[in-house]
N, C-alpha and C positions, 0 to 999 in steps of 0.2 A: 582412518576414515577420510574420505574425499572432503575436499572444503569449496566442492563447487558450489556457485550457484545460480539460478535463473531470474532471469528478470521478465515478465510476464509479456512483454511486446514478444519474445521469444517465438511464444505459442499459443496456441489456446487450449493445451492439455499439457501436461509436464507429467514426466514417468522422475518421481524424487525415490533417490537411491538409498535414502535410508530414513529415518525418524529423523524430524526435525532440521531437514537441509530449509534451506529457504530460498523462498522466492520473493523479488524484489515487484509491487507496485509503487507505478511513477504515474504522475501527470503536470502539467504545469499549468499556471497560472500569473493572470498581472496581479502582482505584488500590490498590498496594502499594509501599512504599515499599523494601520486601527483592526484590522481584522482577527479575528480568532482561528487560526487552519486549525479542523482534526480529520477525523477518521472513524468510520465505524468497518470491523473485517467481521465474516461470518463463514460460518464453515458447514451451515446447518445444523450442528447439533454445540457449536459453542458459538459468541459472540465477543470482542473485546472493542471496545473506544478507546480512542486516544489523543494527543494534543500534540502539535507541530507544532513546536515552538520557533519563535521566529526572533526573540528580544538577542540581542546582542547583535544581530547581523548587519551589513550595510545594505541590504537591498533598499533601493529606492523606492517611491509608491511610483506606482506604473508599470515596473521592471518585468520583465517575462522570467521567472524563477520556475525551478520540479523541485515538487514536494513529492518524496521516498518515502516509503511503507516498509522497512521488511517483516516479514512474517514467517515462522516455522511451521512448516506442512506439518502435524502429527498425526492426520489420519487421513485414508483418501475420499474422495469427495470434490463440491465446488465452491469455490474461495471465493468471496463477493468481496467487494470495499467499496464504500461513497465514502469521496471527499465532503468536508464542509468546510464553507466559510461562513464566519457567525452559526450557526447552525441550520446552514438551509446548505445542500446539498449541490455540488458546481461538476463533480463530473463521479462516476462511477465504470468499475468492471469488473470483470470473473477470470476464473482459469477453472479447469478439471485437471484433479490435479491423484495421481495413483502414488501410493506410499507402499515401496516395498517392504 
């Protein structure tokens, strides 16, 4: 099995070569050291949330840091994700994404 994978500035459609390859969302943002990052990814017929964790790092507040997503394609269709911080929502995008 290939161990590629894509990272979503790639394309705006990804042909994944087999169940479960994945593909990477990134975005960045100024670093807070008070803030909460997560993530919400949707696939249409699933949903999952998640938390970025940020404790142990040195980022400073201010700093311009990319918060990474991976995600495993398991079906095909289109992949949504909004970032949040605190839980209000700072950037969002998709990909179509075909599962061989």
């Amino acid at each position: 099995m290939s161990s590629a994978q894509f990272c979503k500035e790639d394309a705006s459609s990804i042909d994944a070569s087999y169940k479960g390859q994945r593909v990477y969302f990134t975005t960045a943002v100024q670093f807070k050291s008070s803030a909460k990052y997560s993530y919400e990814i949707s696939n249409g017929s699933q949903s999952k949330k998640g938390t970025l964790d940020s404790k142990g790092t040195s980022n400073a507040d201010g700093q311009a840091v990319t918060l990474t997503v991976k995600v495993p394609m398991e079906q095909s269709g289109t992949y949504s994700i909004k970032f949040l911080e605190n839980g209000s929502q700072f950037a969002s995008d998709s990909v179509n994404v075909t599962v061989k």
